[in-house]
C-alpha positions as a printed NumPy array, in Angstrom:
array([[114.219, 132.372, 142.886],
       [116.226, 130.77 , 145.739],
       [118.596, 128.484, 145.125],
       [119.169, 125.382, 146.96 ],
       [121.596, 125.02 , 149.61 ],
       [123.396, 121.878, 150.642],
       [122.43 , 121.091, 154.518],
       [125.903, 119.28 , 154.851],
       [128.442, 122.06 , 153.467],
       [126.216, 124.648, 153.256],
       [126.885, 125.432, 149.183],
       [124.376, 127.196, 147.494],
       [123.338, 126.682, 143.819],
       [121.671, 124.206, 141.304],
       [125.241, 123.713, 139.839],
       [126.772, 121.874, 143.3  ],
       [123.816, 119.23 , 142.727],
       [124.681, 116.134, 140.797],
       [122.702, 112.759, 139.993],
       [124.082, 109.447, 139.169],
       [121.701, 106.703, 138.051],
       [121.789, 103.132, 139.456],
       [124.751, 100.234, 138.244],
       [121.586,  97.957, 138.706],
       [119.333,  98.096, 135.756],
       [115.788,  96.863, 134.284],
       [115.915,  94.391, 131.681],
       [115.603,  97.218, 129.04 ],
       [118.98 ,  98.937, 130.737],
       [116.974, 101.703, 132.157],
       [118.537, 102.427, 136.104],
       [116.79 , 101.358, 139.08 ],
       [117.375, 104.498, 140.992],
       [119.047, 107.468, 140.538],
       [120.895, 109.472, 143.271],
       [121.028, 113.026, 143.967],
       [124.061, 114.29 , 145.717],
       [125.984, 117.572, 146.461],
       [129.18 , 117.439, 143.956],
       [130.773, 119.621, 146.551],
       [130.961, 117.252, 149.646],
       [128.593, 113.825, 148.495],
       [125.635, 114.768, 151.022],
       [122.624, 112.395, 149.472],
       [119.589, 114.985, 149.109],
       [117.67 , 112.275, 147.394],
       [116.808, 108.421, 146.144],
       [114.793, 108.727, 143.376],
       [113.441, 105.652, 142.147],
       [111.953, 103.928, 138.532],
       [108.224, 104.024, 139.52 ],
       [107.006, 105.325, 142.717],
       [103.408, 103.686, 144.084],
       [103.23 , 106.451, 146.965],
       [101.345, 109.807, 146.695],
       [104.505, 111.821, 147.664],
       [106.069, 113.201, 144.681],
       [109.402, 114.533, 144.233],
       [110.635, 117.702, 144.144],
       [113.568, 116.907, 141.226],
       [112.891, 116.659, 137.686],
       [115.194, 114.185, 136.058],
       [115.403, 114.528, 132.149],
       [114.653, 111.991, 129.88 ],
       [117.922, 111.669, 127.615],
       [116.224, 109.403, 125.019],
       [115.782, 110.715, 121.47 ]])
């Protein structure tokens, strides 16, 4: 499998890309947004928001950290 390469720095591997969620919030303190970003030098990849009304999906997962 390839793994992805930062079009900023040019670093290669899942383990250079970070997210961060939101400071804003939903009433129930769930984030707005959450950003993907290369740890290595802060290139955004990605926006990925609460609830999406478009037919475009995206292409990162983000985990659900509830239990």
């Amino acid at each position: 499998m390839a793994e992805p390469k930062c079009p900023a720095c040019q670093i290669e591997g899942i383990d250079y890309f970070a997210s961060k969620p939101a400071s804003e919030t939903a009433k129930n303190g769930t984030p707005w947004f959450y950003v993907v970003y290369c740890n290595q030098c802060g290139h955004v990849h990605q926006i990925i928001s609460k609830h999406s009304f478009s037919a475009n999906q995206s292409p990162f997962v983000m985990p659900d950290i509830r239990r």
